[in-house]
C-alpha positions in Angstrom: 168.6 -214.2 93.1 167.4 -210.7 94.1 169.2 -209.6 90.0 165.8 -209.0 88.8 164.2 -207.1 91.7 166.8 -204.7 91.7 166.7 -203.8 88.1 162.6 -203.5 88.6 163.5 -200.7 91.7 166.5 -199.3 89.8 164.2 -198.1 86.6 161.3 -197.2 89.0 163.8 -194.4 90.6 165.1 -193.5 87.8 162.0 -192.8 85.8 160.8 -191.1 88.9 163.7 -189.2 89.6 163.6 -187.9 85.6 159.4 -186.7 86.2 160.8 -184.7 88.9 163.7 -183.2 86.9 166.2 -184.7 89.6 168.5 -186.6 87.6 171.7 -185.0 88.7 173.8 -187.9 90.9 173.5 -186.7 94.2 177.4 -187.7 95.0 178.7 -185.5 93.0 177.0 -182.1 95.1 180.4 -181.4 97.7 178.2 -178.7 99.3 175.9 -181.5 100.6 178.8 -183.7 101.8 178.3 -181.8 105.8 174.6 -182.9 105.9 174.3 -186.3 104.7 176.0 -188.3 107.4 174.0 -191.3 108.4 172.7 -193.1 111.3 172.5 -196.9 111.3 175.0 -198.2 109.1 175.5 -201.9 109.0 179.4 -201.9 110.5 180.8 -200.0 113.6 184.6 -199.3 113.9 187.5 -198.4 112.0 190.5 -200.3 110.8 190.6 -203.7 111.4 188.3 -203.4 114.5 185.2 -203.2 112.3 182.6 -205.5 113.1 179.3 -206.2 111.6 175.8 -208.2 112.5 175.2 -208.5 108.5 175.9 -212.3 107.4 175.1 -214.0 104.0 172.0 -216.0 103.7 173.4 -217.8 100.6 177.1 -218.7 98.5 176.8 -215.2 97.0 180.2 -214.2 94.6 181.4 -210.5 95.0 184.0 -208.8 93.8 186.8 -205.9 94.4 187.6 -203.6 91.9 190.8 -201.1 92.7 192.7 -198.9 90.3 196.2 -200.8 91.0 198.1 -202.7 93.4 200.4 -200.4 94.3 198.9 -198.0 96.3 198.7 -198.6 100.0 195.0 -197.3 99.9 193.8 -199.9 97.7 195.8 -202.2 99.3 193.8 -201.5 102.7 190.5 -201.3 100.9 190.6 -204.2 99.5 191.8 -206.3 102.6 189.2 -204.5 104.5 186.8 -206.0 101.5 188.1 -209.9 102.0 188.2 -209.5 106.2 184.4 -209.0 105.3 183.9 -211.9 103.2 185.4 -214.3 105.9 182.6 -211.9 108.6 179.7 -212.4 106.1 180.3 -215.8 104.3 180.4 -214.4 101.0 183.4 -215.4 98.2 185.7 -212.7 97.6 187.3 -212.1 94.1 189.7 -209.0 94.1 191.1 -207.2 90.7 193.1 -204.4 89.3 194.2 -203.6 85.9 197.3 -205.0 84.7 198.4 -201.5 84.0 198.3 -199.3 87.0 195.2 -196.8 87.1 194.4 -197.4 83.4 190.6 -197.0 83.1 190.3 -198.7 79.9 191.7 -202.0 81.5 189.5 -201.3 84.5 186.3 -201.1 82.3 187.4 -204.5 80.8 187.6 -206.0 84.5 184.2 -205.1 85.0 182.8 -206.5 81.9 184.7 -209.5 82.1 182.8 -210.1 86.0 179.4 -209.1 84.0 180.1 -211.8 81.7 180.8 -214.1 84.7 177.7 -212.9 86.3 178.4 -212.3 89.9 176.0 -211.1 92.7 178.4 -208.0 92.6 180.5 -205.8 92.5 182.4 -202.8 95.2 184.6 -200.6 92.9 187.0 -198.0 92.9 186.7 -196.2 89.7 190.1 -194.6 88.1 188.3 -192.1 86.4 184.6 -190.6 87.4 183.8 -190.3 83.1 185.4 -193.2 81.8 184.2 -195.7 84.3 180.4 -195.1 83.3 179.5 -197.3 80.4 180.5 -200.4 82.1 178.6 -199.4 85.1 175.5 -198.5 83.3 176.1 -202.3 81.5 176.1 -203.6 85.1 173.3 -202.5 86.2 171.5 -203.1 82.6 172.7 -206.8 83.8 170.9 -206.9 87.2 174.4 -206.3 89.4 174.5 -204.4 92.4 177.6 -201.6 92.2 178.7 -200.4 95.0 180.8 -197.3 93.9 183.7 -196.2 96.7 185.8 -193.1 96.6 185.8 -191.7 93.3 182.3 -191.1 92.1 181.0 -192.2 89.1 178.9 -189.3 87.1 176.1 -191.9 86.6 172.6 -192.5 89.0 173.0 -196.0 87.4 174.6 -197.8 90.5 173.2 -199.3 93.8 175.2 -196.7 95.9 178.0 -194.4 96.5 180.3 -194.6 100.0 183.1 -191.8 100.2 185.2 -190.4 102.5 183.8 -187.0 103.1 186.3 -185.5 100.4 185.0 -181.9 100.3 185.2 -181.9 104.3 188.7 -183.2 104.1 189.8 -180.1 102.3 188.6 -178.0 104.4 189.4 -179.4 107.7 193.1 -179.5 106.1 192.8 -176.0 104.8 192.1 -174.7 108.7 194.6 -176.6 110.1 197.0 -175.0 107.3 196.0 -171.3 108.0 196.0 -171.9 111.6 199.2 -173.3 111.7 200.2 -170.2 110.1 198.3 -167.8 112.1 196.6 -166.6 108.6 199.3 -165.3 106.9 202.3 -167.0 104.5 202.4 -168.4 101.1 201.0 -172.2 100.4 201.8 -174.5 97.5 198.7 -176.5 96.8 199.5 -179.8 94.6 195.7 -181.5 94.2 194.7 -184.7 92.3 194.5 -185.6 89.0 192.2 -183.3 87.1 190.1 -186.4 86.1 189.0 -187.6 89.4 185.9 -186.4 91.0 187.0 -186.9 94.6 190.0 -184.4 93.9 188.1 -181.9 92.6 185.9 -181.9 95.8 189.1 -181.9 98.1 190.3 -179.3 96.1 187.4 -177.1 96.3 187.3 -177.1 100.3 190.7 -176.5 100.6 189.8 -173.2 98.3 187.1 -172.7 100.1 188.9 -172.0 103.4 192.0 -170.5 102.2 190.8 -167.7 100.2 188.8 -166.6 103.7 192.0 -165.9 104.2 193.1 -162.2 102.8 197.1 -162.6 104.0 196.9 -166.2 102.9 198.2 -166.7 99.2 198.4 -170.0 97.2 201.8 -169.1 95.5 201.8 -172.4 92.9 198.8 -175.4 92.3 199.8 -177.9 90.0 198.3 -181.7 90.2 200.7 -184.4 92.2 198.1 -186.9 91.0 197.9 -189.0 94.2 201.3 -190.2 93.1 204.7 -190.1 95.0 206.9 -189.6 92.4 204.7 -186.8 91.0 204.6 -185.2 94.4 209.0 -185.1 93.8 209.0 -184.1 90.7 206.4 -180.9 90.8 208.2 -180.4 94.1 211.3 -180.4 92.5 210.5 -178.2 89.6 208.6 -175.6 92.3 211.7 -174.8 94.2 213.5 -173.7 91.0 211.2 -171.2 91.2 211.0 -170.5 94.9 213.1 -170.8 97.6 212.9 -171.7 101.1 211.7 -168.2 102.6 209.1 -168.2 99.9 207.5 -171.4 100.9 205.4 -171.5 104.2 203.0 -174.6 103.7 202.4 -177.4 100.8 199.0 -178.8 100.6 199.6 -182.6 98.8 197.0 -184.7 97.4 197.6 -187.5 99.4 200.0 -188.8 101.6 201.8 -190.7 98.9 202.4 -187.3 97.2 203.3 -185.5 100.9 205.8 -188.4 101.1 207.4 -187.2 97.6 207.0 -183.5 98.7 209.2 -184.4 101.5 211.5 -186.1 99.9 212.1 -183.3 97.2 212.3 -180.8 100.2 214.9 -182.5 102.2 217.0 -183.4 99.5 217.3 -179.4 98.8 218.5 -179.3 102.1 215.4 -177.2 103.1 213.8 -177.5 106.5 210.4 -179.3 107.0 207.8 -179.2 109.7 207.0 -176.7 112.1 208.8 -178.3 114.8 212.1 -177.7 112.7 210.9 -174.1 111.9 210.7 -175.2 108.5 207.8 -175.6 105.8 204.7 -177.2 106.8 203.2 -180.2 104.3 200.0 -181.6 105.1 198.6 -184.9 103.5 195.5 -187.3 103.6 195.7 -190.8 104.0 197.4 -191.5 107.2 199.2 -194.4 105.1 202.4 -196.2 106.9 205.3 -193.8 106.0 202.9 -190.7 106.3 202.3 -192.0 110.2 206.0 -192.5 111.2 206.9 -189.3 109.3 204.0 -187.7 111.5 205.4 -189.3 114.5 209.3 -187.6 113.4 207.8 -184.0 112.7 208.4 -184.2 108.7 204.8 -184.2 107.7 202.4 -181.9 110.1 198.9 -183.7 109.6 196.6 -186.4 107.6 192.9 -187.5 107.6 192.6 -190.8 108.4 190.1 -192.4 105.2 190.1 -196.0 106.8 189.9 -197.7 103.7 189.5 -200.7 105.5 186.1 -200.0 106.8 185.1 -198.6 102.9 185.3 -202.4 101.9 184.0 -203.9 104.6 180.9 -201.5 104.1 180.5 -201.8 100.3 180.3 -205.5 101.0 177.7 -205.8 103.7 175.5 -202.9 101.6 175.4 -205.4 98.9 174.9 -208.6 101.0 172.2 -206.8 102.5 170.4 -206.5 99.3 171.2 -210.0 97.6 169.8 -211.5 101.4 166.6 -209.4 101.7 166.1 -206.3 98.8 167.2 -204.2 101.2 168.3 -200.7 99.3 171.0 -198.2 100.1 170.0 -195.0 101.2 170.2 -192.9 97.9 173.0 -190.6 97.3 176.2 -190.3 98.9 176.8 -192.2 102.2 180.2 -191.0 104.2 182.3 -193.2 106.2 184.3 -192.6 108.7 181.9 -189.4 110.0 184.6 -186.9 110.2 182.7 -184.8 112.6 182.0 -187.7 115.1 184.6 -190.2 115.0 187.6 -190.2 117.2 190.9 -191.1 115.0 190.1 -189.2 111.9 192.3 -186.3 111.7 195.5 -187.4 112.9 198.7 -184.8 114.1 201.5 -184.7 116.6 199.0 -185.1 119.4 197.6 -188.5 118.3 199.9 -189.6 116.2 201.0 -192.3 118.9 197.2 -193.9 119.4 196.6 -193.6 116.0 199.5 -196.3 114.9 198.8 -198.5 118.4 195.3 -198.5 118.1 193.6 -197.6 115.0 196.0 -197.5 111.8 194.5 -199.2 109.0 197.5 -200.0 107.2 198.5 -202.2 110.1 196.9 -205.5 108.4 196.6 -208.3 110.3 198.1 -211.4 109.4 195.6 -213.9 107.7 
């Protein structure tokens, strides 16, 4: 319905955006992630507590795109994403590649719903490069794409809804160096290499650390939001260094924290600082990063609520298919770090966080 209309405002942007010499995407700028946080978004709440006014005005089709079904994260997102549909009348169809995060499979997804011409589309690109031509053939189509998480390096979609990645490092970083009362050696293990949202996490956590003159970063290799990555770089790391050498580790996610851990304990080493052993932060707060937050194994996690992610992709795009309503332009972060209560979660919350707010606590359909 609105297909047409929203390639007509699309090219208008663009063409104005290239006379101003302002083509670079927006979402991609970390050191504007602290001043872009919005009032007025179409959903309040976190987890599965969101709510939300916005309601389809017709039998509109949208779809989920994750990088697998595996992950906890996606698994949240996504559920988030089909709690909306029943909110906002809309019917859901949710994908993932048949091989886990494999970006050519991904790009075929997206294509194939192109071909099927639904109203839209909420994704979650594997890779911020690789995911661009089909994107750029979406919107050539007339489909609104919402992108979530991991940016795409294009201005060709409708919008862009993050966590506020680059704040995340940082926040981490401080609790880190804090922790350690600014001196000891850290182990950072970011993301993969290919994924904008890493890069951005890892460049607050550098950021804040190398303030730091008596902190050092000892080792950085990539855990690749991956548990079993997170054991075996552990693993190899401690060949190298033993347990007086290692003060904090720094994982990509809490998927990767969980495999730090598990590397760690099975050396026989000491974790947490409530063991007097070595600190490992995460991000995430997924289901085994909460209970081993609650057990003192894993010292602290951001809490991403991918829940509320799909819930807002989704009512972004019904807004538009219902009335032409736009996005705001650039990047638009959810949950507000600096405002929200159950964001960064430690020992002294850990207990309301898994009672109250815990987005991996889905609820039964």
């Amino acid at each position: 319905m609105k297909k047409g209309l929203f390639v007509c405002l699309m090219v208008f942007i663009s063409v104005c955006l290239f006379a101003s010499g302002q083509q670079e995407v927006q979402a991609v700028n970390p050191e504007d992630y602290a001043s872009t946080a919005l009032e007025g978004y179409p959903i309040e709440g976190l987890g599965w507590n969101v709510t939300s006014d916005v309601k389809a005005d017709e039998e509109y089709t949208i779809a989920c795109v994750v990088k697998n079904n595996t992950n906890p994260w996606m698994a949240g997102f996504s559920g988030g994403f089909e709690k909306a549909a029943e909110s906002m009348g809309f019917e859901p169809i949710v994908l993932s590649p048949a091989k886990n995060d494999n970006i050519e499979e991904q790009a075929r997804v997206v294509d194939d719903l192109i071909q099927r011409q639904v109203d839209g589309i909420v994704i979650s690109p594997i890779d911020s490069n690789g995911i661009v031509p089909c994107l750029e053939r979406a919107y050539a189509a007339g489909i609104p794409v919402i992108v979530v998480g991991t940016a795409a390096n294009t201005d060709q979609i409708f919008g862009f809804i993050g966590t506020q990645y680059y704040e995340q490092g940082k926040y981490i970083a401080e609790y880190i160096a804090e922790a350690l009362d600014g001196n000891g050696n850290v182990i950072n293990l970011p993301g993969p290499p290919e994924a904008q949202n890493a890069h951005e996490r890892n460049a607050g956590i550098h950021e804040v650390l190398d303030k730091y003159p008596n902190i050092n970063i000892i080792a950085e290799q990539p855990s690749n939001f991956r548990r079993t990555d997170g054991l075996t770089v552990t693993e190899n790391l401690i060949q190298k260094y033993s347990e007086d050498e290692i003060d904090a580790i720094i994982a990509s996610n809490d998927e990767a924290a969980m495999g730090v851990i598990m590397a760690l304990e099975g050396a026989g080493y000491k974790v947490g600082s409530a063991n007097d052993g070595i600190i490992v932060a995460g991000f995430d707060c997924n289901e085994d990063a909460s209970y081993a937050i609650q057990q003192g194994r894993l010292e602290v996690s951001i809490n991403p609520d991918p829940p509320s992610l799909g819930w807002l992709g989704a009512a972004y795009i019904v807004q538009y298919l219902n009335d032409g309503t736009l996005c705001p332009e650039g990047y638009i972060p959810y949950p507000d770090l600096n405002t929200m209560d159950g964001v960064i979660v430690d020992g002294s919350n850990i207990d309301y966080y898994i009672d109250e707010v815990a987005w991996w606590k889905q609820p039964s359909k």
